[in-house]
N, C-alpha and C positions, 0 to 999 in steps of 0.2 A: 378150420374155424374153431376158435376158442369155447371152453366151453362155462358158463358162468351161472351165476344166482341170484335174480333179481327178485323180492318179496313181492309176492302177489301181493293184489291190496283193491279200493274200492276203486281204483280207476281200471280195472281188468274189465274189459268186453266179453261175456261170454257165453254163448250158448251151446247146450248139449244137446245132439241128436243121435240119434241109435248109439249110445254110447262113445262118442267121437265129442270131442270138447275141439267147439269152433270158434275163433275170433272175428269180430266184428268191429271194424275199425272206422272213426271218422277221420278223413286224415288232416295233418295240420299243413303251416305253412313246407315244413322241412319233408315230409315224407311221415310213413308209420313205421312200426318196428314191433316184432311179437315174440315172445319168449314161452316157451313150453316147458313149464316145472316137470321135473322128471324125482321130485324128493317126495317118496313117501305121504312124510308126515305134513307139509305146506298144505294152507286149506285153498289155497287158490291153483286153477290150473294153470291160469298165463298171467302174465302180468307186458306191459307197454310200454315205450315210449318214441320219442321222438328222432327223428334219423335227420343231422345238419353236417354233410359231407359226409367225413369221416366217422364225427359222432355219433354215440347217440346218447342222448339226456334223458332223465324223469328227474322233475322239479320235486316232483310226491314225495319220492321216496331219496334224493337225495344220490343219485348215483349215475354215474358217466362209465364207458366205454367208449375203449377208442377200435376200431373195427380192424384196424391196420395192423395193431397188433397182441392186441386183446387183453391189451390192460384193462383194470376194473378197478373203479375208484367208486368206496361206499355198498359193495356187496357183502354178500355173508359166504363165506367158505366152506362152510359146514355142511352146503348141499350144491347141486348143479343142477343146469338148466342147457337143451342145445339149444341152440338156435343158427337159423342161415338168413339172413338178406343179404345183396347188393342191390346198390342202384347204376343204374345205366342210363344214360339219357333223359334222368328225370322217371325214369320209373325204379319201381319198389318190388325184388320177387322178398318174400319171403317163405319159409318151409311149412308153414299150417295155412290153409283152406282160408280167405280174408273176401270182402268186401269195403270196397270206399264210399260211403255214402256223400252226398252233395261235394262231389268232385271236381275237380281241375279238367276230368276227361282224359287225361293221359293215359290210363290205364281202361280203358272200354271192357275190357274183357273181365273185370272186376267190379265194376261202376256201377251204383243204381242211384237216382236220387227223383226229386219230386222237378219239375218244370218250373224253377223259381221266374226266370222271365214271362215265360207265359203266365206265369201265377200275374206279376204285375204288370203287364199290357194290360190281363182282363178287368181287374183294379182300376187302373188308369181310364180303361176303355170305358167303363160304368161311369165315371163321372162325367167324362164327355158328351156322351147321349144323354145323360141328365141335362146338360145345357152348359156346365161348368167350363171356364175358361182359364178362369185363375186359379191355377190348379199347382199346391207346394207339392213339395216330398220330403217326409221327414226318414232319411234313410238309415240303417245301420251303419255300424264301424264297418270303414272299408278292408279290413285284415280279412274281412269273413265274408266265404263266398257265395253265401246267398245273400248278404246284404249289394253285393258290387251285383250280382244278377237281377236281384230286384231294381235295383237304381238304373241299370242298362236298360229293362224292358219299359221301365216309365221312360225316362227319354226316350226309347224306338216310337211307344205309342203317341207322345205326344209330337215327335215329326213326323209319323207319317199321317196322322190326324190335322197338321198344320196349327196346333195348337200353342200359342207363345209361352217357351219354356224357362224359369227362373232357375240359377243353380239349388239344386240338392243339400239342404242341411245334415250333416251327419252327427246321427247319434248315438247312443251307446245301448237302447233296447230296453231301459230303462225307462218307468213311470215318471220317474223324477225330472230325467230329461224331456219327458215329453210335457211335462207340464211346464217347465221353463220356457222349453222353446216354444210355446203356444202363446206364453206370457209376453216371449218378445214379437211374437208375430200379430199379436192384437192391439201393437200399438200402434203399428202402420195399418193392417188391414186390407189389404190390395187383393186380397183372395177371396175365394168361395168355397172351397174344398180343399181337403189334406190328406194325400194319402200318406199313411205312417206303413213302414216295413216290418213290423210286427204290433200285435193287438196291445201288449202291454205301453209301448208308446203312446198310442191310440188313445187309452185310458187315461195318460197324462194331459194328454190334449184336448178328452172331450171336459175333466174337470176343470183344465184352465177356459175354456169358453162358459162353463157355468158359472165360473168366478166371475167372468168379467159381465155378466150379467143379456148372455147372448144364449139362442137353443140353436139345438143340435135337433134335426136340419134346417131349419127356418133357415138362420142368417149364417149357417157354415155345417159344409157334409165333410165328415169325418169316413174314413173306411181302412181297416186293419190288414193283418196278414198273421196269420196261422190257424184262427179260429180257435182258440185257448178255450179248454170246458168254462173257464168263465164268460165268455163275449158271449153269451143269448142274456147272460144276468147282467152288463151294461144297463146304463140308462141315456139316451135310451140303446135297446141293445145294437149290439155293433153291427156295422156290415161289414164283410171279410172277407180272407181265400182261403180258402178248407184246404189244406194238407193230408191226407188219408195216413197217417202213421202207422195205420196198422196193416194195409197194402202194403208199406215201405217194408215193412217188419217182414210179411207173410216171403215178398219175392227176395227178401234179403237173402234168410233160411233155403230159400227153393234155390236161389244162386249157388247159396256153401255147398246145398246136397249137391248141386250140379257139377263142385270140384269134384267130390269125393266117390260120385258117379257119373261119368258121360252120359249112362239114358236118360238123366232127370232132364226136364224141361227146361227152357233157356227162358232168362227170366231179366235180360238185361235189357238197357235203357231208360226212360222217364214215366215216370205219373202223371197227368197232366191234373192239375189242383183244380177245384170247382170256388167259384163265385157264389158265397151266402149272401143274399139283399136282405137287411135286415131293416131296423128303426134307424141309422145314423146314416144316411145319402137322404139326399130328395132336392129337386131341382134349384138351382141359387135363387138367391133374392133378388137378384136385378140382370 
């Protein structure tokens, strides 16, 4: 395995526990990739990026390797770094201690993430008992896979609820888009409720109903996902799916200690998210 120098920098994951510098990766479409600074003077321990076959990329910092035969294109020479990955089968080893947060699942024995499906069944599930029938979804970009999980669980819920389902609008998790799409959706009007796949869409959606001179629940319930420190200060404030991030965080750390000791506790699998009922659900108009 070659040996090379990739500039730590502000995209490095890292946490230090009993003096062990650990990475903590989200992983992307291609795989993760982790590099352990072995120079002195570098202020960074690790630095990342991306694993696409053979390659691997960081757009950040401008620099490829080719893993086959350990070219380096855009490193600095002046220090090194080891590192090991292969991938097999669609899995990722690398040589430092990793978790994959909101995963593929291929890798289980690294895996932790939150219950994004169940987060949006419960979502979906709240407006139904509300009475709501005309029920959108204004989903995340499909590349990312808590947006493609969130949009699965509202479809599961609304057929095994027997509820008539319209396709999924996909967005980009943006304010901006949410108020667009809200712009175009009140001028047909066929709905009663919108669940958006994150809070900040939400916000775009509950401001274009304000615009168009309609409240939020009277004549349309709104309901988020992540519970962002801003959704109790909405107006009015949101209803949501609480993600615990700092659960996520707590078994993340307890996972790394668990590489770097057997006796630590096993701390893999889901979180299941909690349902805020806030000010923006309440039964439709008609």
């Amino acid at each position: 395995m070659p040996e090379v120098l990739i500039r730590p920098g502000p995209s490095a994951n890292v946490v230090r526990v009993g003096g062990v510098n650990i990475a903590v990766f989200r992983t992307g479409a291609g795989g993760v990739f982790a590099l352990r600074d072995s120079c002195p003077h570098r202020g960074g321990p690790l630095s990342q990026g991306i694993v696409h076959g053979d390659r691997v990329t960081c757009p950040l910092h401008d620099w490829v390797i080719d893993l086959k035969s350990g070219n380096a294109v855009g490193v600095d020479e002046g220090c090194t770094a080891t590192f090991a990955t292969r991938i097999e089968d669609g899995r990722v080893s690398i040589d430092v201690p990793y978790v994959s947060l909101q995963s593929t699942g291929r890798d289980p024995d690294h895996a932790l993430s939150v219950d994004q499906i169940a987060g949006a069944r419960m979502a979906t599930r709240h407006l139904i008992e509300l009475g709501h029938r005309g029920i959108y979804h204004l989903a995340g970009p499909q590349d990312w896979i808590e947006a493609e999980a969130r949009m699965r669980g509202f479809l599961d819920e609304m057929s095994s609820q027997d509820v008539p389902t319209t396709a999924p609008i996909l967005g980009d998790w943006t304010a901006d888009f949410g108020y667009w799409a809200g712009r175009e959706l009140l001028t047909v009007r066929d709905f009663t409720a919108i669940f958006a796949s994150n809070d900040q869409m939400a916000l775009g959606l509950m401001h274009a109903v304000r615009d168009s001179g309609l409240e939020i629940p009277r004549d349309i319930s709104i309901i988020g996902f992540d519970d962002i420190p801003e959704a109790p200060h909405f107006w009015p404030p949101l209803t949501t799916v609480r993600q615990d991030f700092a659960e996520l965080g707590r078994r993340c750390v307890a996972l790394l200690l668990g590489d770097l000791d057997p006796a630590a506790a096993d701390y893999h699998g889901t979180i299941v998210p909690e349902l805020i009922i806030r000010g923006s659900t309440g039964a439709p108009p008609w």
